[in-house]
N, C-alpha and C positions, 0 to 999 in steps of 0.2 A: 360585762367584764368586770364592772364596778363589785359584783359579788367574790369573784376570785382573785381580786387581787390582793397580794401580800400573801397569797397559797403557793403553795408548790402543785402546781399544774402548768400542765403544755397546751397550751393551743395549736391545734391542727395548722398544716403550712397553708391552706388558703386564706387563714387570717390575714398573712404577711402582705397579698396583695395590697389590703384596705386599711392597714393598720403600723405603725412603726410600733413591734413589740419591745418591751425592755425587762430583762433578767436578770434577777441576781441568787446566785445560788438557784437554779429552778425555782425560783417562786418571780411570780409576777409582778412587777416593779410599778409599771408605767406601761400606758398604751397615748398613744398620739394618733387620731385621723387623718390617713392619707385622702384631704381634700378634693387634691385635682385629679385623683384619678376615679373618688365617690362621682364628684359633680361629672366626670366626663361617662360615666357608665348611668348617670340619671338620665343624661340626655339620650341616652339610648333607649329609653324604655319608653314605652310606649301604653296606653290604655284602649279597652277599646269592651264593645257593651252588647251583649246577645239577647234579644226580647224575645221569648218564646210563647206561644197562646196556650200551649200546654207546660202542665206542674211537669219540672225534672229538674235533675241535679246541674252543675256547671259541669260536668264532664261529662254528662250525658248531650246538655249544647252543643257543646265545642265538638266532642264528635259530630255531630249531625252536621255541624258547620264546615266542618274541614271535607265530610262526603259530599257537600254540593259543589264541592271544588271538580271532583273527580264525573258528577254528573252533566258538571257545563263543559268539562272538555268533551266528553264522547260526544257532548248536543252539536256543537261547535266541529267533531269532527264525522258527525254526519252530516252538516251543512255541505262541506267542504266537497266530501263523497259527490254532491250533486251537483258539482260544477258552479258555486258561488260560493263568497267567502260568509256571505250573509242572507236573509231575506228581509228586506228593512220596507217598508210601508210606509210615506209621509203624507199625510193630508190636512187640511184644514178644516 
């Protein structure tokens, strides 16, 4: 933002969540960090890490990740189909 300011340029309104804008004359003045609402939207995020044994892209992953979702339900509801919720084996 440090590039456009003192231009006459608008910034799109979802700036406004994260930023207190200031204008004068359509040109950009001043911008301020809206802090508490950056830090309260970090804590919302989250990270998280896909190992694959074969070469592919990150959205090649993540698909594949998201389909084992849809293949452990059908598992889980042919368990169900056979009259238990599970078949668990414990031994020593």
């Amino acid at each position: 933002m440090d590039k456009i300011k003192g231009k006459e340029y608008k910034l799109p309104k979802r700036y406004d969540h994260y930023f207190k804008l200031t204008y004068h004359k359509d040109k950009l003045y001043g911008y301020e960090e809206r802090e508490d609402v950056i830090e309260r939207e970090l804590q919302l995020c989250g990270y998280f890490t896909i190992v694959t044994s074969e070469k592919m892209t990150a959205s090649e992953a993540l698909n594949l990740y998201k389909s084992l979702d849809i293949s452990e339900k059908l598992f889980d509801s042919d368990k169900t189909f056979f009259g238990n919720r599970s078949f668990r084996v414990a031994s020593s």
